[in-house]
N, C-alpha and C positions, 0 to 999 in steps of 0.2 A: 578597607577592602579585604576582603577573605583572598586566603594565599592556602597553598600548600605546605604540610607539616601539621601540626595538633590544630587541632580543629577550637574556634574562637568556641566561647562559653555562648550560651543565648541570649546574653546582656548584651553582647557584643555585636549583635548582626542587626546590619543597617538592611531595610528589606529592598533595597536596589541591590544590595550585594547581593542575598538570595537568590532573587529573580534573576540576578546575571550566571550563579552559579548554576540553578536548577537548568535554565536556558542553555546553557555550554553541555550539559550533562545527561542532559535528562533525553531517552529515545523512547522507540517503539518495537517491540517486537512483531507487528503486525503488518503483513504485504497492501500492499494500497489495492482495495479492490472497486469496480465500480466506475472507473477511472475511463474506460475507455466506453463511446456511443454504440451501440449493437440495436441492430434491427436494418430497419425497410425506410426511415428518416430520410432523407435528402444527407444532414448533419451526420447519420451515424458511420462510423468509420470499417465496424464490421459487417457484415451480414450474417440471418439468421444461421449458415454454414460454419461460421467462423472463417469466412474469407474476408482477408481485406480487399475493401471494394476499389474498383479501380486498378485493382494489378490481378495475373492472372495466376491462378495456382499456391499463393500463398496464402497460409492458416496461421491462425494464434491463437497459439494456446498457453494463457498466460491470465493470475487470475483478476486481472484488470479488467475481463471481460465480466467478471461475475457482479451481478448487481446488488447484493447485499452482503455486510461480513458475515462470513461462518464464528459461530463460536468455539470450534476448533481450530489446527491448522489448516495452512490451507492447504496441505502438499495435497489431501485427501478429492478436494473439489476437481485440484489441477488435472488429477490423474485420471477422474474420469472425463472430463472433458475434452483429456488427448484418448480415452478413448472410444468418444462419439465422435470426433472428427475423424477419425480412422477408418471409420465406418464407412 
């Protein structure tokens, strides 16, 4: 089992230990986008406003609405999208 401290040579790594390290370790620097249903659907959670449907007055702007990743950040999407809902 890999442990902490110097690090086992490459003879040494059983590749379940790997996969359990990489798995413990490994993230993303990427917001989940995509995530949330938008549109006119029955299923979709937003509407084309950005309101969520079913309550009254409340928007999201969050980029779960966006439906593909940017190959930037995303801070850039989010900001314009709080300001079309503003609008």
């Amino acid at each position: 089992m890999l442990s902490a401290g110097t690090p086992p040579k490459p003879a040494d790594w059983a590749v379940e230990d790997l996969l359990t390290a990489i798995g413990n370790s490994a993230t993303t620097i990427f917001y989940r986008v995509g995530i949330c249903r938008t549109g006119i659907a029955d299923r979709a959670v937003i509407d084309p406003q950005l309101r969520v449907k079913r309550d009254n007055g409340l928007h999201v702007i969050v980029a779960s609405i966006v439906r593909w990743m940017v190959s930037d950040n995303t801070a850039s999407p989010k900001l314009m999208i709080t300001e079309q809902a503003d609008k």
